[in-house]
Structures are given as C-alpha cells and as structure tokens.
FIFITI-316384 format. One line per field, with one value per residue: residue in three letters; x, y, z of N, C-alpha, C, O in turn; residue number from 1. Coordinates in steps of 0.05 Angstrom, whole numbers, m for minus. Atoms other than C-alpha are relative to their C-alpha. Layout:
BEGIN
seti [Ala:...];
n.c1 [X:...];
n.c2 [Y:...];
n.c3 [Z:...];
ca.c1 [X:...];
ca.c2 [Y:...];
ca.c3 [Z:...];
c.c1 [X:...];
c.c2 [Y:...];
c.c3 [Z:...];
o.c1 [X:...];
o.c2 [Y:...];
o.c3 [Z:...];
torkol [NUM:...];
// end
This chain:
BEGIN
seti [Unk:Unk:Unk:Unk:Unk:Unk:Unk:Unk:Unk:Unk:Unk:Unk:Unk:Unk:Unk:Unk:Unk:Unk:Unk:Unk:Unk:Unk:Unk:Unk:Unk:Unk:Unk:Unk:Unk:Unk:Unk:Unk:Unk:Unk:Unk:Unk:Unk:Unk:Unk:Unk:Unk:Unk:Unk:Unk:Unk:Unk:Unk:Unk:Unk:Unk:Unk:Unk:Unk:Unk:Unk:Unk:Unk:Unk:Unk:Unk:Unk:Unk:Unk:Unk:Unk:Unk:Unk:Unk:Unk:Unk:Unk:Unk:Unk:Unk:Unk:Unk:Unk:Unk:Unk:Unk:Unk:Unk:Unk:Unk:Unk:Unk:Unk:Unk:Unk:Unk:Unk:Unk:Unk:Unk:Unk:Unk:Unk:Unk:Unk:Unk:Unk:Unk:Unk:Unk:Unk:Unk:Unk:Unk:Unk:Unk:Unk:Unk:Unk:Unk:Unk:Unk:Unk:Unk:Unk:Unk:Unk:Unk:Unk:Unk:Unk:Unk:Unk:Unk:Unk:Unk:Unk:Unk:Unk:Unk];
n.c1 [25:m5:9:m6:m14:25:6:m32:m7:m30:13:20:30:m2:m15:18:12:m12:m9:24:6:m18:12:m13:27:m6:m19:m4:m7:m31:m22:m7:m15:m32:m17:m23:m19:9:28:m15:m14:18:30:m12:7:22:3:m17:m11:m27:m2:m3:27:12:m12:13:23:6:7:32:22:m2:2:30:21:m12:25:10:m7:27:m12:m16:m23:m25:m26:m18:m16:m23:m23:m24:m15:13:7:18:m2:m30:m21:18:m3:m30:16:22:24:m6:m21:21:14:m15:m6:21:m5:m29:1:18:m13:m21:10:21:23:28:15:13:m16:8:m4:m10:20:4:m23:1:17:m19:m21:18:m7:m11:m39:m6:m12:m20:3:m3:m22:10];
n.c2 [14:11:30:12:18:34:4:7:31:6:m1:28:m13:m12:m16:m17:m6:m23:m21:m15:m6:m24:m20:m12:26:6:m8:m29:4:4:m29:m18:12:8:m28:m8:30:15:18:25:14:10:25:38:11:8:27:19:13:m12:m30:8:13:m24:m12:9:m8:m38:m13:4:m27:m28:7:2:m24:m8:5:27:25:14:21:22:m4:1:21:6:m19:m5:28:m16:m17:m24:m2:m26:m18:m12:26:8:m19:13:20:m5:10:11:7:3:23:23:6:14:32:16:13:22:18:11:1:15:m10:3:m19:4:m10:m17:2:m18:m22:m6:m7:m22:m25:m7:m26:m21:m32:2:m6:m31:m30:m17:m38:m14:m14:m24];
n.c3 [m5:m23:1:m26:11:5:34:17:m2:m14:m31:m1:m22:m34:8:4:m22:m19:17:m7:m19:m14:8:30:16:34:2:m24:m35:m3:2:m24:m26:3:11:m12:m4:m25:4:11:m16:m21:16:m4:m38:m8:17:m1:13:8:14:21:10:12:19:34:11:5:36:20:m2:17:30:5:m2:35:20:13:m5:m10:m26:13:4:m14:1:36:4:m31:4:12:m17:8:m20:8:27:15:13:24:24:10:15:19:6:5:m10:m26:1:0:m26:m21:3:m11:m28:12:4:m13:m28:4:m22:16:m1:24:13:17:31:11:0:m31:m4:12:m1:m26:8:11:m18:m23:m5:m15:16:m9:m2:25:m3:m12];
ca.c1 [525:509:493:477:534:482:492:572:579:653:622:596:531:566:613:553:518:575:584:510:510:571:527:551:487:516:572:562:570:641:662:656:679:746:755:782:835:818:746:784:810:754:701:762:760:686:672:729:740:819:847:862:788:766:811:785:715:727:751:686:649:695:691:611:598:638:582:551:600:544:560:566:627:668:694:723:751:790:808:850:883:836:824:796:784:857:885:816:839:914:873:844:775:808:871:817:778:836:867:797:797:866:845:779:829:881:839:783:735:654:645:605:651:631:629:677:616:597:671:678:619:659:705:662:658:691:774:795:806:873:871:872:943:929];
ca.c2 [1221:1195:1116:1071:1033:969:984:970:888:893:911:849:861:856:908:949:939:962:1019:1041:1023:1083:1128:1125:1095:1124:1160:1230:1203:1173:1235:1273:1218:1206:1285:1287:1239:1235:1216:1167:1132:1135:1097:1041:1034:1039:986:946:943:950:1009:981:940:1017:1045:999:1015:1092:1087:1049:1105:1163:1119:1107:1185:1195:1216:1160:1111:1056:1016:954:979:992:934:917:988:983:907:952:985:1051:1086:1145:1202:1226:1146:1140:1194:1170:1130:1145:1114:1072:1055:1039:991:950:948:926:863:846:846:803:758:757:758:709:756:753:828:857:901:972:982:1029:1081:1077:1090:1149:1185:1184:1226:1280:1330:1299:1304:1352:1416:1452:1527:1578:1615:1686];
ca.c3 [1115:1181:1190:1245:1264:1267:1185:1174:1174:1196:1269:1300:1351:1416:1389:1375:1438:1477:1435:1441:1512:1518:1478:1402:1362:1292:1265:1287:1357:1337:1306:1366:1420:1368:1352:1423:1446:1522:1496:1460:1512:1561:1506:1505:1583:1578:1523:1534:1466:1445:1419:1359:1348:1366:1319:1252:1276:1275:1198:1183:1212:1181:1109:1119:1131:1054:1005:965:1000:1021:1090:1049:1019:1074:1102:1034:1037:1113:1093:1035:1080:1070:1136:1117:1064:1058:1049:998:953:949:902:829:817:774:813:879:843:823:887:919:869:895:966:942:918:965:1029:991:1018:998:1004:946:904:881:803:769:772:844:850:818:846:918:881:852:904:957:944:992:975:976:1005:956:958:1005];
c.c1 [1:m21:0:15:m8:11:29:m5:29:1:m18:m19:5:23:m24:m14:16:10:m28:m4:14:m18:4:m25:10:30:14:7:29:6:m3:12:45:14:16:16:m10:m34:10:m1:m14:m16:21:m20:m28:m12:6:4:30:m1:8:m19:m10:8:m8:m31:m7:8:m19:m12:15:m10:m29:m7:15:m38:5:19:m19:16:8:28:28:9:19:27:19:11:23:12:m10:m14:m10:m2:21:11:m30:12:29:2:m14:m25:19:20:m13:m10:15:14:m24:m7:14:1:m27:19:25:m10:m27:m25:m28:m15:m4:29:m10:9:20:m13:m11:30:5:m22:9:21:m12:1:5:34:m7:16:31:m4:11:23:m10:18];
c.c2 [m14:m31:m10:m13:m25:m4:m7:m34:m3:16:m23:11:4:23:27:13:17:31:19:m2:27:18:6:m25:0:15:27:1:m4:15:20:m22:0:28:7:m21:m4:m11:m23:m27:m15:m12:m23:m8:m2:m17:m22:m16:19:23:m14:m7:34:13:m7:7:29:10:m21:23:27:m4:6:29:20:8:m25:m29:m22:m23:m26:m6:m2:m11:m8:27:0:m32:9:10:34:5:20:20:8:m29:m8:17:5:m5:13:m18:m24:m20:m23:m24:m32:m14:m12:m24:m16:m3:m17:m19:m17:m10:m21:16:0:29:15:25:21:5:16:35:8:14:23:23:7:20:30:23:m6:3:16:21:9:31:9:12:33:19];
c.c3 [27:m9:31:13:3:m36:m13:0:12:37:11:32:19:m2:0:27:23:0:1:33:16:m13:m29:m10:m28:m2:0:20:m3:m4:17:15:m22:m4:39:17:30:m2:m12:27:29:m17:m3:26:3:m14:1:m27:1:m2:m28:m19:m3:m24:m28:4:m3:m24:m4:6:m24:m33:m3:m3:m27:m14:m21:1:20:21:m16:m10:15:11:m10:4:25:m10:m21:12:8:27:12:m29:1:m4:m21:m18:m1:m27:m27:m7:m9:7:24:m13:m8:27:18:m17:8:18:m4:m3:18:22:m16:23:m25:m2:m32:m8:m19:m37:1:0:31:10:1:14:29:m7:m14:22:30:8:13:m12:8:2:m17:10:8:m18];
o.c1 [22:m40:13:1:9:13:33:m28:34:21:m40:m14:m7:32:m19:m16:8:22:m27:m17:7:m19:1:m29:10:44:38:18:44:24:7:36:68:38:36:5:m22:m45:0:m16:m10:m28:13:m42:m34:m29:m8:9:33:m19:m16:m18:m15:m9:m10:m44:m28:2:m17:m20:3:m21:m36:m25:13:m60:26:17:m20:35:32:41:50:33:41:52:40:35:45:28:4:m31:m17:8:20:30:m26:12:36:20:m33:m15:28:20:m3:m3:7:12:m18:m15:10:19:m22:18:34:1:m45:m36:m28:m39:11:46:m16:32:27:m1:m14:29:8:m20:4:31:5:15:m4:44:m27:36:37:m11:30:22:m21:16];
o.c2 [m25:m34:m2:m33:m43:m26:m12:m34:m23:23:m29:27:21:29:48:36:36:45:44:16:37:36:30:m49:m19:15:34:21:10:24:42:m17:4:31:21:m41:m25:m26:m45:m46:m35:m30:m46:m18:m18:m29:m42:m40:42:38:m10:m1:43:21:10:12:40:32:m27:38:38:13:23:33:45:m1:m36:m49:m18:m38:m32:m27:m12:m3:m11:24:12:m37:m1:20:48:m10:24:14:20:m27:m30:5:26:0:28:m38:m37:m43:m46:m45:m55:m37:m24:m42:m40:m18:m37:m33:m39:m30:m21:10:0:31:9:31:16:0:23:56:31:32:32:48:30:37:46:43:7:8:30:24:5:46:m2:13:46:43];
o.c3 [34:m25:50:14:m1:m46:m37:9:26:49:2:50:32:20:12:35:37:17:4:43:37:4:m37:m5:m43:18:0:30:10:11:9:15:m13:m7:42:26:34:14:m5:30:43:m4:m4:32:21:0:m3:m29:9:3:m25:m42:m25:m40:m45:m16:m11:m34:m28:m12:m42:m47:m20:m18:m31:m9:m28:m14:44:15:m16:m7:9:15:0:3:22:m10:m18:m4:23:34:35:m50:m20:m20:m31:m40:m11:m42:m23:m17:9:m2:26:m3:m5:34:39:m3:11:26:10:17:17:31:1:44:m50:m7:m50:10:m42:m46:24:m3:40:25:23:11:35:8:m18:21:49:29:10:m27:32:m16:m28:35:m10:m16];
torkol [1:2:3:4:5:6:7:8:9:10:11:12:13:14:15:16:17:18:19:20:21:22:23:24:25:26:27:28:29:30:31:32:33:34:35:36:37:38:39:40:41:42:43:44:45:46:47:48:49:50:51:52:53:54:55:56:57:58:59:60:61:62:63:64:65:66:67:68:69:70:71:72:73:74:75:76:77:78:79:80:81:82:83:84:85:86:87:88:89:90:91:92:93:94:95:96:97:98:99:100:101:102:103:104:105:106:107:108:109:110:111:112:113:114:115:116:117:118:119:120:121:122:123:124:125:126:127:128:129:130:131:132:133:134];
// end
C-alpha cells in the first residue's frame, strides 16, 4: 500500500518537508531512492537527515506499505524493534501483540495498540513465501 509520509506520526514535519523537498512525497518514492544504496546516500547529503534518522524512517515506509498495516501502527511497531516484513514475521500474531504491550509499557508510550485481529490480518497473505523446491 502506498501512503504519504505526512501519514506516519514517528516523522516529524521538518523531516517531511525535507524529504518532499528531495522528491519522496510517499512510500513508493522511498522504495526506489533506498532499493539503491548510492541513492541512499545522496537523499542523506541532500536532506541532511542522518543515516540512521533515514534509516528508522525507511522501515516506517517499508512497514506502512504491509497490507492492512495502518500508519498509526507503526511507530509502535519500529519502537519494537520491527524494521520491516522479514523482522515482522519472526513474530506470530499472537507472540507480536504481546511484545507491543511490553514496549507500551516499557517505553510508556501513548501509541494506540492494534487488537489481536488487526494483527492477524497482516499475516494472511503477506508471510513470505518460500520457493517451491525445482
């Protein structure tokens, strides 16, 4: 799913602005500037954000463009340590939603907290596949 990144909350506006003034409005744009590393490197130098600040806002984008994972979510989900779809599906539904009370609690954070059911439907036809044996 593509989003704007105006729509994550763990991007703050002048983060945004300098991010649309390089040319990335949503999260189709980041997944082409981060699929190749010297684009990488030139949207630091031209933002002047970190590599590191870029680096947590390029798994909100990969998390946001999950099916039915809703921008609200994923702050919550990178403050877990979750930094894309192969460290989300480490995770069973069930396993995921405990671990995101325990950063709620540890980090006293106010972000809203997907149900058990919202959970689950990220997993439905998104695990990655393993190739079939040739």
């Amino acid at each position: 799913m593509t989003h704007k990144m105006s729509e994550f909350t763990g991007i703050d506006q002048n983060e945004i602005t300098k991010l649309r003034e390089a040319g990335i409005e949503d999260t189709d744009d980041m997944k082409r500037v981060w699929a190749e590393e010297p684009k990488r490197a030139a949207m630091v130098e031209k933002t002047g954000i970190s590599m590191d600040r870029f680096t947590k806002i390029v798994s909100t984008a990969r998390l946001g463009r999950l099916k039915f994972v809703e921008p609200k979510f994923v702050e919550l989900l990178v403050a877990a340590g979750i930094d894309g779809p192969k460290s989300l599906f480490d995770f069973t539904p069930e396993s995921l939603m405990k671990r995101l009370g325990e950063v709620v609690a540890e980090k006293k954070l106010t972000s809203p907290v997907p149900t058990l059911v919202e959970i689950q439907a990220w997993f439905v036809d998104a695990k990655p596949t393993v190739p079939a044996a040739v």
